[in-house]
N, C-alpha and C positions, 0 to 999 in steps of 0.2 A: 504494500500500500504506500503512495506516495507519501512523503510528508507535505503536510498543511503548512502554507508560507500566512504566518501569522501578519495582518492588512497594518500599514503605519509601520515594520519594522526598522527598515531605513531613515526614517524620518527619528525617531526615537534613538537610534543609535548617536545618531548626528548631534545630535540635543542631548545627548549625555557627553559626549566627545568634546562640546561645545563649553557644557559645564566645567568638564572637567578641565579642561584648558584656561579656562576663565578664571578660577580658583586655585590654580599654578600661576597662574602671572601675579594674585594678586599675593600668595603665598614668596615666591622668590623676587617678585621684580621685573622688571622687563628681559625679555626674551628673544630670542632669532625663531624663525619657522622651523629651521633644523634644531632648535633648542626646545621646543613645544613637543615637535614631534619625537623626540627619543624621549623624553620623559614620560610623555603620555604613552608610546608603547604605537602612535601611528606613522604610517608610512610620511613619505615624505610629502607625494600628491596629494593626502588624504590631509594632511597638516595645513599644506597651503591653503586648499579648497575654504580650510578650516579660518584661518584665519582672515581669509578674505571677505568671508561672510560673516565674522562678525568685524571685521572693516568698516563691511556696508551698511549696518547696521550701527555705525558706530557707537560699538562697545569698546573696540581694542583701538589704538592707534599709533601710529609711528614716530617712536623719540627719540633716533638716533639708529646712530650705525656701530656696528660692532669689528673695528679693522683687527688686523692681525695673522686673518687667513688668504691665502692664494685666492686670486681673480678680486671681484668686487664685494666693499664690503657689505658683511651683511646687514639687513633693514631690523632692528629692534621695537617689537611692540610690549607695549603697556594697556592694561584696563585704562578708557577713558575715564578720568576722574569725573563729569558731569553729565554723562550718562544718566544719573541718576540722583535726589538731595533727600536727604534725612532727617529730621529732625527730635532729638531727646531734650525732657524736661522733667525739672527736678521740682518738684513744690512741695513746698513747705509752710510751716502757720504763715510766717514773716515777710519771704520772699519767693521769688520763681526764678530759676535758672535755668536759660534754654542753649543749646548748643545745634548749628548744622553741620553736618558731615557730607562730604561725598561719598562715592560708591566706594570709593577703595578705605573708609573709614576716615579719611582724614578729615579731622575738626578744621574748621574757614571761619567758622563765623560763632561767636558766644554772646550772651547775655544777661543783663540781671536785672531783678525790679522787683524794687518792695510791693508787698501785696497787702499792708496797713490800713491804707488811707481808700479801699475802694471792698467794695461788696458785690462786685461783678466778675467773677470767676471768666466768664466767657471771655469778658475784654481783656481782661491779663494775660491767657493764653493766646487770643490772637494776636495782640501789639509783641508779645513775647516771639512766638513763632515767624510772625513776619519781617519784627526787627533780626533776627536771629540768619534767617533767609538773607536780611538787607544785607548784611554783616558778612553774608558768603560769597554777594554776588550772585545768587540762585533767586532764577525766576519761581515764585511761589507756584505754579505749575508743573515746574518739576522736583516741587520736593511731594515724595512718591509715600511719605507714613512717618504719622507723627507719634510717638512713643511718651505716657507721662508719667512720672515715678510718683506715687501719691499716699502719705498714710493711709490707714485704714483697710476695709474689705472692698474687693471689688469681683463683684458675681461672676464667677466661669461662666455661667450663660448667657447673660448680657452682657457683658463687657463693661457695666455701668458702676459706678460707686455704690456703695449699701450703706456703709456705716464709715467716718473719718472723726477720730475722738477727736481731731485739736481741727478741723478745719470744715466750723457749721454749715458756712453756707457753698460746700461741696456734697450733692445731692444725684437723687434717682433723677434723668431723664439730662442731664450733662454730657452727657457723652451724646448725645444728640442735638444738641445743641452747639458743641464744637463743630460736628460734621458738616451741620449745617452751615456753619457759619464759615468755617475753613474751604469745605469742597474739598476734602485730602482725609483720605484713611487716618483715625482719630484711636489710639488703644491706649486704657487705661492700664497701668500694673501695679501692685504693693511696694513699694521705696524698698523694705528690704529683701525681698524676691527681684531686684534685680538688680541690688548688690551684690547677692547670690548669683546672677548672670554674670556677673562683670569678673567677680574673684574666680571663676572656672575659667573663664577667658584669658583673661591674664593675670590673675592673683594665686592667692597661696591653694587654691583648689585644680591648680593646672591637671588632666590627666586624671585627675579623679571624680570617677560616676554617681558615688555615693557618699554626700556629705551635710552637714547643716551648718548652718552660718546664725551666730547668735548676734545683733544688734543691741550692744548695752552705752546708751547715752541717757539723753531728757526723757527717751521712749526705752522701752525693750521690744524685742523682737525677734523674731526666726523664722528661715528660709530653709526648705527643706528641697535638696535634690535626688531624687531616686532613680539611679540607671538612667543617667544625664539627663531629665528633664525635671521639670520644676513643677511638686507639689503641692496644687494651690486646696484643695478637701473640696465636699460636696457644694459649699455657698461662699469659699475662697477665705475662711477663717484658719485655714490651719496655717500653724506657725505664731499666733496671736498669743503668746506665753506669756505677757501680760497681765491675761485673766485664771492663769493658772492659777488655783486653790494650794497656798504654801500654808504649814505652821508660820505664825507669829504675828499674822495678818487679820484684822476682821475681812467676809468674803460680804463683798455686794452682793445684793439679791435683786437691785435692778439695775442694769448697766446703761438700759438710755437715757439714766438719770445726771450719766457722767460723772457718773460715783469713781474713785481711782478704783483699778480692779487690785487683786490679793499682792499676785506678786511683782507689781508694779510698785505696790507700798513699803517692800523689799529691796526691792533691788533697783529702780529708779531712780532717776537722779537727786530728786529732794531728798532719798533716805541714806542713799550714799553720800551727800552734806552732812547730811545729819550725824553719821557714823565717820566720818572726817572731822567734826568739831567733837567731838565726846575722842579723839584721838591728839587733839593742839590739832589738825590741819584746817585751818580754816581758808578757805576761796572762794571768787565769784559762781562759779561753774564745778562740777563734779567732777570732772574732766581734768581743770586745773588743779583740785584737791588730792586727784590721784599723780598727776606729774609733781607735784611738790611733794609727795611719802615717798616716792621713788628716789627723787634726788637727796631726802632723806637719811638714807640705807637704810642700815637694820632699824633705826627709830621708826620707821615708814614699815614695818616689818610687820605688827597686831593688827595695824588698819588693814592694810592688800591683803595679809587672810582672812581678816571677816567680811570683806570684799566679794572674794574668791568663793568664801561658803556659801554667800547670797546670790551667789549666778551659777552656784553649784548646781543648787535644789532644781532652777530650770535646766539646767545642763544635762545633769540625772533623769530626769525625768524626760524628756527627749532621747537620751540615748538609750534609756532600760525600755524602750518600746520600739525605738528605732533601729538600734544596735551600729550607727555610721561607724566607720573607719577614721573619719576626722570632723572635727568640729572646729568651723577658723570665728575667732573672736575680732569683732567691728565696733563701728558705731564709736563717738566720741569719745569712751569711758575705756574702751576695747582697746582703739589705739592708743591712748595713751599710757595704759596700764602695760600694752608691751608681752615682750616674751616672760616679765616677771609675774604678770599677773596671767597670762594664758598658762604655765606653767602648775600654777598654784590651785588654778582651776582644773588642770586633769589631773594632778595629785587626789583633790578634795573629790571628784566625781568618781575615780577608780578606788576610793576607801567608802563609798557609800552602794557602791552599786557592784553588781557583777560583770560590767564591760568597763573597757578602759579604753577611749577613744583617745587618738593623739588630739591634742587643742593647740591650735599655732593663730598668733598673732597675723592680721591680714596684711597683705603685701599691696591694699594700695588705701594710701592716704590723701590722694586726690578724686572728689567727688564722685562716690562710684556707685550711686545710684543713675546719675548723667550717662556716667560710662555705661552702666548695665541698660538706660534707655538706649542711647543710642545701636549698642551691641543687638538688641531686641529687633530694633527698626530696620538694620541692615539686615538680619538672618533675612526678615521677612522679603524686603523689597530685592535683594539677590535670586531670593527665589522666584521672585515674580521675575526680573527682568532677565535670569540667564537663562530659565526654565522656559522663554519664550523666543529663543533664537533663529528658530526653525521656520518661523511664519505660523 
């Protein structure tokens, strides 16, 4: 019996080929045709063809020549950088900061703007977004997905906000309201879920499938990833260990009351002050109370382990159901507390529990909820624009 020549195979190969070459340039850099095609494993005809079409469509283009070899030299391409624009944004009670990127990742254009003096959510994000665009040089038409880091829940099935403790007047039907107003693909995500994207990307989770990221600053928080993607639970609360039920705590019984929850009363930033001044450390911020016991030494030594026990209990308790291989510690309180308080934390977590997760201090201290929007935005818009090379 013959075989069955399955209809679109050619077409499909091309568009993988396409792919893959696309994600090699933007991996090493600019390339030759003969450089494309022995890495990728195609001929040489099949290479050219290759690059020509996405030429024409320009995605790839030519930045130079590569001398060195007999007869002429050769022609070097590059992913066009404006192919494609992106935009990530970080919001917070205070302020909004927006960042555009081109296709190949690169930041062009940033932004900032207090968010104080106005109660119009929609208009923030758009003057943000499109100053952001102004700032890149990118016509607002082709930025291709706007990505926003936001406290709070935000529904796997709607994609819209549910609940944001510190920022009221972010609300159900927002996210329609951007779209609207924008005309550009609008995704909301949790601040520290994709901090969580950013630290796998290029922070201390590199290479690792299964991990959690704990956020200990003004907020607490955790990002859970399982077999490289990012677990958000049935209505987008998991991770929200805030409201975990700790000893030492009274437990709210109604949270739309904006009651502080249990172990936010713990281990948040007012009660790490608090636990800093019953220590001599006295500071603005929780954050500067732990970089002052650090530079300390050993005086600084009672305060970062009773520190350590209070981010244990959430630690613990995420890992004794979890069971990750690593736990990387953030968030203002995280960083600054360093490899001496990540340290102290998987000491105290492996004497309470029966797993013993390594806990490493995160490897980035520039804005990496930003980073983790932006990082979001490109997965997505990559796959739209090289998964469409074929016609």
């Amino acid at each position: 019996m013959a075989a069955t020549r399955l209809p679109g195979t050619p077409r499909l190969l091309r568009a993988l080929n396409d792919r893959a070459a696309l994600e090699l340039l933007l991996d090493r850099g600019p390339l030759t045709r003969a450089q494309i095609g022995e890495l990728t494993g195609l001929s040489k005809v099949t290479a050219s063809q290759l690059v020509e079409r996405l030429e024409e469509r320009g995605l790839v283009t030519r930045v130079g020549e590569q001398a060195g070899g007999r007869g002429p030299n050769a022609q070097l391409y590059a992913v066009t950088p404006g192919s494609a624009y992106v935009v990530g944004v970080d919001v917070g009670p205070d302020r909004v900061v927006a960042a555009c990127a081109d296709i190949t990742g690169g930041v062009i254009g940033r932004v900032e703007q207090s968010t104080r003096d106005t109660d119009d959510p929609v208009g923030v994000v758009h003057n943000a977004v499109v100053q952001a665009a102004g700032e890149a040089h990118a016509q607002l038409a082709s930025v291709r997905r706007v990505v926003l880091g936001t406290p709070g829940l935000v529904d796997p099935g709607t994609g819209d906000i549910t609940f944001a403790f510190n920022l009221p007047r972010w609300h159900r039907g927002l996210l329609a309201a951007l779209r609207e107003d924008l005309r550009i693909p609008v995704v909301f995500e949790n601040d520290v879920n994709l901090a969580a994207v950013a630290e796998a990307h290029t922070g201390a989770a590199r290479g690792v499938d299964n991990f959690v990221l704990v956020w200990a600053g003004v907020g607490i928080g955790l990002a859970i990833m399982i077999n490289g993607r990012m677990h958000h639970g049935n209505t987008g609360a998991a991770g929200e260990i805030g409201y975990l039920p700790v000893p030492g705590a009274p437990i709210p019984r109604d949270v739309s009351r904006r009651a502080k929850p249990a172990f936010q009363q713990v281990a948040g930033a007012d009660a790490i002050r608090a636990v800093a001044r019953e220590h001599g450390f006295r500071a603005a911020t929780a954050a500067e109370a732990v970089r002052t016991a650090i530079a300390a030494g050993t005086e600084g030594g009672p305060f970062l382990d009773e520190l350590a026990r209070r981010l244990a209990l959430g630690v613990a308790s995420t890992c004794v159901v979890l069971d990750p291989p690593l736990v990387v510690l953030t968030g203002e309180v995280g960083q600054a507390g360093g490899s001496a308080l990540a340290e102290r934390v998987q000491h105290e977590v492996a004497a309470i529990t029966l797993v013993s997760p390594r806990v490493q201090v995160t490897e980035l201290t520039e804005e990496p909820v930003l980073q983790g929007a932006l990082r979001t935005a490109l997965d997505a818009v990559r796959d739209e624009v090289f998964g469409s090379t074929v016609g």
